[in-house]
N, C-alpha and C positions, 0 to 999 in steps of 0.2 A: 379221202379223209385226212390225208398229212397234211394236204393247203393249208385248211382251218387251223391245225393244231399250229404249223409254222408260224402262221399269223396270230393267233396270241402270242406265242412268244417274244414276237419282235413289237408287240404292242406293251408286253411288259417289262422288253429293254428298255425301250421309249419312256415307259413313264420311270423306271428308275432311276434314267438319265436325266429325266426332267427334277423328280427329286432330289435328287443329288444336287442338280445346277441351284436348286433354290435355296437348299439347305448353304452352300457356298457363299451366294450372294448374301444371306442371311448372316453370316459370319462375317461376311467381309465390313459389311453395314457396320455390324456391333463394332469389331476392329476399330476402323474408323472414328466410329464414339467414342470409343474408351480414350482411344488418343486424344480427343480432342479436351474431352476432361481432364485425363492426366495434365495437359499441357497449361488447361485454367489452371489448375490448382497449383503447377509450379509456379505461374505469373503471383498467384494471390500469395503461396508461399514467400515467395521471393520480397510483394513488397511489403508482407506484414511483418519481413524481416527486417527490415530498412527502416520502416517504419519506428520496431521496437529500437534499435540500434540509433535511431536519432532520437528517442526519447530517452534511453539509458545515459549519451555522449552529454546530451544537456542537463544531467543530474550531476556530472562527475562521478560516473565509476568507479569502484574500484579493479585494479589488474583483472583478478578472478572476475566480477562481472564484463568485462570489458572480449579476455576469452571468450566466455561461455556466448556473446552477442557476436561476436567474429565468427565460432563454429555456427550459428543459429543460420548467418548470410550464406555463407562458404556451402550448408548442406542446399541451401533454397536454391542456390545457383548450378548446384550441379543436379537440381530437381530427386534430390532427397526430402522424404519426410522431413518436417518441421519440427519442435517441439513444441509444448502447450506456453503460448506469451508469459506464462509465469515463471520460466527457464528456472530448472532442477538448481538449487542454492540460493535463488533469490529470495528475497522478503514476499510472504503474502500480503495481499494486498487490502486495504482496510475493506470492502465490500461499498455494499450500499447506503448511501445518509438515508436515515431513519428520520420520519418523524417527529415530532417535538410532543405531541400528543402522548408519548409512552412516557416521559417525564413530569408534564404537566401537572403540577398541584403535588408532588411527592418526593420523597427525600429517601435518598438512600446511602447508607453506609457500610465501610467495608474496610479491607485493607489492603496498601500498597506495600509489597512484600518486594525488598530489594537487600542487593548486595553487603548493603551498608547496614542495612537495619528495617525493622518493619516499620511502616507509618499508618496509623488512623486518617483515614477521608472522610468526607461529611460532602456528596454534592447534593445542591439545593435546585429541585427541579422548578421552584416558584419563582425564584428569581432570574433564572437563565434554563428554563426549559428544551430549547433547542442544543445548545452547549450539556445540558445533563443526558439529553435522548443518545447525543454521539457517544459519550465517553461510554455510558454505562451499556451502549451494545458494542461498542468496542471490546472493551476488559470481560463483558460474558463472552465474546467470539475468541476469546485466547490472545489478542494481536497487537497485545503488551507483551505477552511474556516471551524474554530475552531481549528485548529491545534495550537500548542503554539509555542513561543521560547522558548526554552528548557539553552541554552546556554550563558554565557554571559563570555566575559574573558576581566579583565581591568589592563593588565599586561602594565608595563611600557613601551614597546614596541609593542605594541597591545593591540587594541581596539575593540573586534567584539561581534555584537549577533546573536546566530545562530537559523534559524528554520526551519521548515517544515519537522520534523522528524515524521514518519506514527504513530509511539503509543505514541507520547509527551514524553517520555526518551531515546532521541537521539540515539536509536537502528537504522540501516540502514533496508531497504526494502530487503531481500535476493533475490526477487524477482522482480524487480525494479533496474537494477545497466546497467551502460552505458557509451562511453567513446565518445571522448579521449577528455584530456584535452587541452583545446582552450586558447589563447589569455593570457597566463600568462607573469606577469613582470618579466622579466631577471633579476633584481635585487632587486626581494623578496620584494620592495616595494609597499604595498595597501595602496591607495591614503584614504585620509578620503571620503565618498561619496561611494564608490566601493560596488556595489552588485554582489557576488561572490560564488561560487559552492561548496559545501561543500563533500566530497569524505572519502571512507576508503583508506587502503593501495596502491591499484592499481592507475595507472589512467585513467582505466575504471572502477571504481567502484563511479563513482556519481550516486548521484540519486535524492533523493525528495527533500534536504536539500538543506540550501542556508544559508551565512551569511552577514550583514552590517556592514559594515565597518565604524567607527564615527570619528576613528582618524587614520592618517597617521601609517601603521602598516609593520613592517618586519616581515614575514613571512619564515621559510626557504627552500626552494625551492630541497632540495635533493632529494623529493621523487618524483619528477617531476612539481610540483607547483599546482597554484588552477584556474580555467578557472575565469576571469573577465568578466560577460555577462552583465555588465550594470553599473549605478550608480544613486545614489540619485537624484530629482530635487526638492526636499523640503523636509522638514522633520528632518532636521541632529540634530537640539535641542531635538528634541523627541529621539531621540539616547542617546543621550549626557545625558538628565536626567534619562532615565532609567540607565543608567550608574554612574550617581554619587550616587545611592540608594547602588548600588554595589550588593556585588553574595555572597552565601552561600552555604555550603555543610554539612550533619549533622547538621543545626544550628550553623554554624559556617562561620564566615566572612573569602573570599578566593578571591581571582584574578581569578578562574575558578573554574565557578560552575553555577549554578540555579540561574537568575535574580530575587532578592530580592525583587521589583515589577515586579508583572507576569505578562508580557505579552501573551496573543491570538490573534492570527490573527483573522478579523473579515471577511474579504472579499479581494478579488486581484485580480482587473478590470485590463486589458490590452486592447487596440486595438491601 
């Protein structure tokens, strides 16, 4: 009777040695994996750092951003966690171009609440519908407020201050750009009052940017003009003094440049 018993037990070494081997390999496999993911993730880390960091280099930075994109590479490279592309201190970022259809046939009004002073807005969604769809989900998403005016030009023939530029030094959004342009004057004339679209080269390339208009302005229309999506209904004195402070560049007094009192937008209520 001891045979029998001896051989089970050496039948139930066996399979727990088989167990074990499998549970092993079974470990070892995942091991394996995990590595091989960890290792994508640093590559993808590393170049959506690169990536970010040559789009940051081509806006002009600032120091502080320019940092925070250096720690961003530096962790990717040693296969640290990344942060989220919107790196802790940067600007958010405008979202998604909406529609023109939320605009379409309607008008709405509200207030641009800035440093300087409040201002009455009037955008007209009939005349430049796709220009009143941006702004007015813009200013509800909050992604005016603290933004500055960056821009002021008090050229003899224009009058404007511009703002809503994403890093406050009138760099455009790369990612952010949208057309066409709506409702311009055939003869290059912006009315004093006129709140109007601010654009690079193209004329699909507007985006976050907007300027006011204080005094009757020629503008020249070659490059295909500027969308008119609205205008003042209060406020034009608050124009007008932050304009006779006048603009600066280098510390030095210019007809375009840096409003010598700074204005920030505080808030821009629309309904």
């Amino acid at each position: 009777m001891a045979a029998p018993r001896q051989d089970r037990e050496t039948r139930r070494r066996i399979a727990r040695m088989q167990a074990k081997r499998a549970l092993q390999q079974s470990q070892d496999k995942r091991r394996k994996r995990d590595n091989l993911f960890a290792g994508a993730a640093g590559v993808l880390g590393l170049a959506l750092a690169l990536a970010l960091q040559a789009a940051w280099f081509s806006s002009n930075p600032t120091p502080e951003q320019t940092r925070l994109i250096e720690q961003q590479v530096a962790a990717a490279k040693a296969g640290e966690p990344t942060a989220n592309p919107e790196t802790p201190g940067a600007p958010a970022t405008a979202g998604a171009i909406p529609d023109k259809s939320i605009a379409e046939g309607r008008t709405f009004s509200g207030t641009l609440a800035t440093s300087a002073g409040d201002l009455g807005v009037e955008l007209d969604g009939n005349a430049a519908p796709q220009a009143v769809a941006v702004f007015t989900s813009l200013a509800e998403s909050g992604f005016f407020t603290g933004k500055t005016c960056h821009r002021l030009t008090t050229a003899e023939t224009m009058g404007v201050l511009q703002c809503g530029s994403l890093n406050g030094d009138g760099a455009a959004d790369p990612a952010y750009q949208w057309g066409p342009v709506e409702n311009t004057p055939p003869d290059g004339v912006y009315p004093a009052g006129s709140v109007a679209v601010a654009r690079g080269g193209s004329t699909d390339s507007n985006g976050t940017q907007f300027f006011l208009v204080y005094k009757d302005s020629n503008i020249p229309q070659d490059t295909g003009g500027y969308t008119i999506m609205g205008k003042l209904t209060s406020g034009l004195d608050v124009l007008e003094s932050v304009a006779e402070q006048g603009a600066v560049k280098n510390g030095t007094e210019v007809q375009d440049g840096t409003p010598k009192t700074p204005v920030t937008i505080d808030s821009f209520t629309l309904k």
